[in-house]
C-alpha positions as CSV (number, residue, x, y, z in Angstrom):
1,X,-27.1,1.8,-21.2
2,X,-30.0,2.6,-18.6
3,X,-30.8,6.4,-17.7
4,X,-32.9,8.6,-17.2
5,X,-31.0,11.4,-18.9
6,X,-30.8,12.2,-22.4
7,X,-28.6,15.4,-23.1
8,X,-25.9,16.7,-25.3
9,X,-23.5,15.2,-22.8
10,X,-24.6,11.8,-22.4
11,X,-24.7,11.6,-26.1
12,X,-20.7,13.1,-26.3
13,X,-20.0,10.6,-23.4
14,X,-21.3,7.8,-24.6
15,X,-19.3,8.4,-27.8
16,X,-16.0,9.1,-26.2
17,X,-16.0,6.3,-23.3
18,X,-16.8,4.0,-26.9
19,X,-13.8,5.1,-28.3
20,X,-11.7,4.2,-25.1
21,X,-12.8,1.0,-25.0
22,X,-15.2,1.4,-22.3
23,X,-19.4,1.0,-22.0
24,X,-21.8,3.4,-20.0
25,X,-23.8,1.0,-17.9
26,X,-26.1,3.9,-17.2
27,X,-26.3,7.6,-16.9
28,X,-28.2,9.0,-13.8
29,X,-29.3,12.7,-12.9
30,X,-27.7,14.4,-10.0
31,X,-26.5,17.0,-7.9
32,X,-23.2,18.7,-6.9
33,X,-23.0,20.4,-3.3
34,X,-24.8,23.7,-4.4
35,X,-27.5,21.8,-5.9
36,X,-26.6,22.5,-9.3
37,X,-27.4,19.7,-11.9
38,X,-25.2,17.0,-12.6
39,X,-24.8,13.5,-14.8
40,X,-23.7,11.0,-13.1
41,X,-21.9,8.1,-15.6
42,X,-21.2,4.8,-14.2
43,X,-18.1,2.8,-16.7
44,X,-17.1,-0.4,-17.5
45,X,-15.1,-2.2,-19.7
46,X,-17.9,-5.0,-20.1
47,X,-21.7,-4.6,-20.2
48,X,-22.5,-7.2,-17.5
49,X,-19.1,-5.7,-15.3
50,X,-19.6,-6.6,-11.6
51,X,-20.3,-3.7,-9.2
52,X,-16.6,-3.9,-7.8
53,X,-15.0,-3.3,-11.9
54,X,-16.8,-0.3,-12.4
55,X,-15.9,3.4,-11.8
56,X,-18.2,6.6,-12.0
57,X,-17.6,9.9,-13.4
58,X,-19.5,12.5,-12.2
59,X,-19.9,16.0,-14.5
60,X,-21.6,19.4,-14.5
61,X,-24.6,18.9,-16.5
62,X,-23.8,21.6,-18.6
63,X,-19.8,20.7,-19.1
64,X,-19.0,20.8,-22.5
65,X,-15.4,19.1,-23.0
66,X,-14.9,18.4,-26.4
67,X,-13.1,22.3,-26.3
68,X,-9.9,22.1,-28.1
69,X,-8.5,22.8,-24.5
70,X,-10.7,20.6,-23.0
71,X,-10.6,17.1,-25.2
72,X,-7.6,16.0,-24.7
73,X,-7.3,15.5,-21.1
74,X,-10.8,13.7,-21.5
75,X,-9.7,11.7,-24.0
76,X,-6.8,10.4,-21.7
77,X,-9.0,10.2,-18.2
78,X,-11.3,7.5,-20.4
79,X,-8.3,5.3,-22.0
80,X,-6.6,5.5,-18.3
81,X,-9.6,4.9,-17.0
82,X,-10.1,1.3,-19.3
83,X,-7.3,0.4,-18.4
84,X,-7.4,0.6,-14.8
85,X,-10.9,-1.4,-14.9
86,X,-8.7,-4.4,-15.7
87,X,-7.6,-4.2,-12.0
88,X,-9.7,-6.3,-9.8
89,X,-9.9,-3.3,-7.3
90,X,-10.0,0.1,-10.3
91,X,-10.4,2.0,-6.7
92,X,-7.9,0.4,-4.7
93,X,-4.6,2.2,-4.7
94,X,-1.6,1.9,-2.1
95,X,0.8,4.9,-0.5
96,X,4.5,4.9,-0.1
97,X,3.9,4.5,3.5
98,X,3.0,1.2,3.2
99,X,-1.0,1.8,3.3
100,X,-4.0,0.2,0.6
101,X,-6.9,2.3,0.0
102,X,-9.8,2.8,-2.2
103,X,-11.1,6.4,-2.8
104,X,-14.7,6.7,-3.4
105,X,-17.9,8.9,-3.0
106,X,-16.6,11.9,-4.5
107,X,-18.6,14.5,-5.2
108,X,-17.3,16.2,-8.1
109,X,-17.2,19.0,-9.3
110,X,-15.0,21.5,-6.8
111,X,-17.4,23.9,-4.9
112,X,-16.4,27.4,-3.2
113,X,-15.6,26.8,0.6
114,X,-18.7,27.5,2.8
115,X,-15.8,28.9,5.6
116,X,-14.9,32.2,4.1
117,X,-11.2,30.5,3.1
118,X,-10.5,31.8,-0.8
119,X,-10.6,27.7,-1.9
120,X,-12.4,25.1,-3.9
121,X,-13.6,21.9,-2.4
122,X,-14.2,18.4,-3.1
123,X,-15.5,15.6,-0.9
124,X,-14.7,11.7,-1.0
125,X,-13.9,9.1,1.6
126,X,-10.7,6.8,1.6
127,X,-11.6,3.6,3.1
128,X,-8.6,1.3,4.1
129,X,-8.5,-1.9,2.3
130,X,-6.4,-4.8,4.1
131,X,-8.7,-7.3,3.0
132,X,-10.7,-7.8,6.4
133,X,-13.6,-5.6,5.2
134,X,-12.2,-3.1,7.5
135,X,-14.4,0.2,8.9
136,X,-11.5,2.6,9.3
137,X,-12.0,5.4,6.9
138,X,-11.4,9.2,6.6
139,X,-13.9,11.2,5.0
140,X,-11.9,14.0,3.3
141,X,-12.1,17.8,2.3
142,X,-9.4,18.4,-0.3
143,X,-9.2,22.4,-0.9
144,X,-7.8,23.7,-4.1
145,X,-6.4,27.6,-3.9
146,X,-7.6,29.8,-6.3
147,X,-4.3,30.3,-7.1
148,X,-3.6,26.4,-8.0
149,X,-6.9,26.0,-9.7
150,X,-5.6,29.0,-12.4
151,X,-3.7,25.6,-13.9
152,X,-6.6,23.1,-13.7
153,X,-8.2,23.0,-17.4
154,X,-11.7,22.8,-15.4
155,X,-12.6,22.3,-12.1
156,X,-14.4,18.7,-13.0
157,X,-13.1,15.1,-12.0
158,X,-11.4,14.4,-15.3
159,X,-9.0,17.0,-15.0
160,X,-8.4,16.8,-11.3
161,X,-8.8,13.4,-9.8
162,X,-5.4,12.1,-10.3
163,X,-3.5,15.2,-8.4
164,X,-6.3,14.8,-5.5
165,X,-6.5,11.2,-4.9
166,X,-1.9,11.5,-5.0
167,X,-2.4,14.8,-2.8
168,X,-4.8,12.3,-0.1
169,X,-1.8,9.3,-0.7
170,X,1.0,12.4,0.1
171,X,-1.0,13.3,3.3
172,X,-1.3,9.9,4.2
173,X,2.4,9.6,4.0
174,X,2.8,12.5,5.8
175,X,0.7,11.5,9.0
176,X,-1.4,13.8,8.4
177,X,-4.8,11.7,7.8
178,X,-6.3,9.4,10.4
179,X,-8.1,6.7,9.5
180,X,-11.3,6.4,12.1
181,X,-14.4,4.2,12.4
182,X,-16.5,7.2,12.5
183,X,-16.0,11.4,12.1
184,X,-15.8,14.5,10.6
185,X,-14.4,15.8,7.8
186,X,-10.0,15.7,7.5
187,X,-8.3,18.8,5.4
188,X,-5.9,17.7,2.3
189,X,-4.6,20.8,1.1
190,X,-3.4,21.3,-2.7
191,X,-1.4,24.3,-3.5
192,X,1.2,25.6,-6.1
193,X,4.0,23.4,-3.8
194,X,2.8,20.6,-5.5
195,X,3.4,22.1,-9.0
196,X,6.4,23.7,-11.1
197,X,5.0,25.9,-13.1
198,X,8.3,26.0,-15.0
199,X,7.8,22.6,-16.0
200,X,4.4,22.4,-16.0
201,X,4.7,19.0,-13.7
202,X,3.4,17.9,-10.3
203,X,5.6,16.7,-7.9
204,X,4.8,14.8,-4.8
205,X,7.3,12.4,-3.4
206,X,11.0,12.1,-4.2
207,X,12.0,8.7,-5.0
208,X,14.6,6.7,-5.9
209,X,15.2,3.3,-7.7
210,X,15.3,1.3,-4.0
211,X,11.4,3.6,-3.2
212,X,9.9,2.9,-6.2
213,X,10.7,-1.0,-6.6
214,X,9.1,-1.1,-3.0
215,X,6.4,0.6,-3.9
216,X,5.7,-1.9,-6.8
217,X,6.0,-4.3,-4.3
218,X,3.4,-3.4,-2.1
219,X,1.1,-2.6,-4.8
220,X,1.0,-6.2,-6.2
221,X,0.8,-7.7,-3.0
222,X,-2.5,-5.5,-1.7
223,X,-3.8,-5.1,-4.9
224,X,-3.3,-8.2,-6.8
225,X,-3.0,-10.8,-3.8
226,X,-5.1,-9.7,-1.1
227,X,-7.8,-7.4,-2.8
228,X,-7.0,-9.1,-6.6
229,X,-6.9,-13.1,-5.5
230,X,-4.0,-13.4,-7.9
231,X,-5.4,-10.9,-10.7
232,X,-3.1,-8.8,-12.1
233,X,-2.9,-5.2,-11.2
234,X,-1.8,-2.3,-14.1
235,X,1.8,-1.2,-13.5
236,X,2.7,1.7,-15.7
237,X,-0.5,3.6,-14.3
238,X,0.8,7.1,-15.1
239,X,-1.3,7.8,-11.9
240,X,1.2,6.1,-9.7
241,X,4.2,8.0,-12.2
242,X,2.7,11.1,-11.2
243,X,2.7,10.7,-7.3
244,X,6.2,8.9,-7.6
245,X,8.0,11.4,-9.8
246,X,8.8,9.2,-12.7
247,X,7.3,8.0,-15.6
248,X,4.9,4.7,-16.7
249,X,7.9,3.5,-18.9
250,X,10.1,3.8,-15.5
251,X,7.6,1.9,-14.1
252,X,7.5,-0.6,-16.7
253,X,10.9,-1.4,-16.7
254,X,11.6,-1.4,-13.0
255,X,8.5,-4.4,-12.8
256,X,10.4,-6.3,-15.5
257,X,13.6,-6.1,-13.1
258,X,11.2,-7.5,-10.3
259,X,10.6,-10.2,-12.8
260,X,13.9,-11.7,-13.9
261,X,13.9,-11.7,-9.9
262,X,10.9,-14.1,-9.5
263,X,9.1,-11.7,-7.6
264,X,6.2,-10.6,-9.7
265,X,4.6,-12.1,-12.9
266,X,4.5,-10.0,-15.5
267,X,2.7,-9.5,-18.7
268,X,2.6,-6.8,-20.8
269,X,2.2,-4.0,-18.6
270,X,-0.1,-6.3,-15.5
271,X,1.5,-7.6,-12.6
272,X,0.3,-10.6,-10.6
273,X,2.1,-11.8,-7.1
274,X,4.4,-15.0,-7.2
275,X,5.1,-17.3,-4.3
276,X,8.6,-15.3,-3.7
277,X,6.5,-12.1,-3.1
278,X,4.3,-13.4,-0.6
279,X,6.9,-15.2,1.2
280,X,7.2,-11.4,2.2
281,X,3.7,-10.8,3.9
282,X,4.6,-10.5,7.2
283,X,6.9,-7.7,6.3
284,X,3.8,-5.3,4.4
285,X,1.3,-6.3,6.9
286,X,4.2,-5.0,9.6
287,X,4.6,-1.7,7.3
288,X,1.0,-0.9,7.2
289,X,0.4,-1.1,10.7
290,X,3.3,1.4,11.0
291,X,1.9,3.1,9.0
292,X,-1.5,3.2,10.8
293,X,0.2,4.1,13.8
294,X,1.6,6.9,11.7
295,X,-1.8,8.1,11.3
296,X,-2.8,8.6,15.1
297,X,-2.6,12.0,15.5
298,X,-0.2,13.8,17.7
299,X,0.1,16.7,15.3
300,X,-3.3,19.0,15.9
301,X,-6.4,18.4,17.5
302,X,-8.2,21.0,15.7
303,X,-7.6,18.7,12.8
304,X,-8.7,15.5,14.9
305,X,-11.7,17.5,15.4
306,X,-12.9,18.1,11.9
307,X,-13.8,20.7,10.1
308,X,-17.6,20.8,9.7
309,X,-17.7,24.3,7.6
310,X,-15.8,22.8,4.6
């Protein structure tokens, strides 16, 4: 590991991302948006990982999560996190909506809105990734409420990513993002909708059987095919569970049906694209430009805009 930090939490790190499975190919010095100090922790599953199989996890310098309340959640960001680094895109993700993104360049952790609004922010950019290396992106502002963040463990990437980056997909889904060559800032709110305290559960998207077997559809194709050439792509990411309403076992056994079917290739839990799936191409390609189109706004130009203040 290279870095030019050595404190108590590079050392706990280090140790935990070990006992996920995963190496620290460095640990760099940093900031968050009020200047405050932060560690900066780039993770892969192999010590010579290529830039593209590697994700970074960005901490308060001072965070100290091996809290009773605070250790397990890590525990499970790292071991989701090892496995995902078996994708050949860990960033890329797709949306309901027919859309493939990656989500980087988030600044984590949460900071108070400079705009007077009673919220917590975090940066980050979704780039659109149909394998032309394309320059539409939307740089992002997702606000937490104060009231929301009273269920977040902490307000550091471990504990929220997952719940942002499926907030961003919902948004997406909703027309509510547009993706741009250049510009400021786009809003994804997260509030309490999103949650039941009753069953201490997020909820996203409503989907059935027919919704989610698309959706595993598309994934391979973008992920695997055009972004993966051929890899396989994780299926029961509980990531994906989460913004789909179901579970990674659901997940699981909907990809084997896709199986029997010839459509995808499955092992284990990893899914690669078969000739039958890409005999389908032109009908993705058609849903994400629908999609696209679904993300030219109509719906504010306050929002088109941007929000500079947040």
């Amino acid at each position: 590991m290279s870095t030019n930090l050595e404190t108590a939490l590079t050392a706990m790190l280090g140790k935990a991302a070990h006992d996920a499975g995963l190496t620290v190919l460095s640990a760099e010095a940093g900031t968050d948006f009020n200047q405050r100090p932060t560690a900066r922790f780039k993770l892969a599953l192999t010590p010579d990982a290529l830039p593209a199989k590697t994700l970074q996890l960005e901490l308060s310098d001072a965070f100290n999560f091996q809290k009773p309340e605070l250790l397990p959640e890590m525990t499970t960001h790292l071991r989701e996190a090892a496995k995902r680094l078996r994708n050949p895109r860990p960033d890329a993700y797709v949306t309901l909506a027919g859309l493939p993104v990656s989500f980087n360049q988030f600044a984590w952790p949460f900071h108070r809105s400079t705009s007077g609004a009673d919220t917590y922010i975090v940066h980050g950019v979704a780039h659109l990734e149909d394998g032309t290396d394309s320059p539409l992106h939307t740089k992002i502002a997702a606000s937490m409420t104060v009231t929301f963040a009273e269920i977040v463990p902490a307000p550091e990437q471990p504990y929220a990513e997952t719940f942002i980056y499926n907030a961003i997909r919902k948004t997406f889904d909703q027309g509510q993002l547009e993706l741009l060559k250049s510009g400021n800032r786009q809003p994804v709110p997260v509030t309490t909708r999103y949650y039941s305290r009753w069953q201490k559960k997020f909820f996203f998207t409503d989907t059935d059987d027919a919704s989610r077997l698309e959706f595993l559809e598309l994934k391979v194709y973008w992920l695997s095919h055009v972004l993966g050439n051929g890899q396989s792509v994780w299926i029961a990411d509980p990531r994906d569970a989460q913004y789909l309403n179901t579970t990674p076992e659901e997940l699981t056994r909907m990809a084997a049906d896709l199986s029997k079917q010839g459509i995808l290739a499955l092992t284990d839990d990893y899914a690669a694209a078969t000739p039958s799936l890409l005999a389908r191409a032109e009908e993705y390609n058609a849903k994400m430009h629908a999609a696209l189109d679904t993300t030219k706004p109509t719906f504010n130009e306050e929002m088109r805009a941007g929000h500079t203040n947040m």
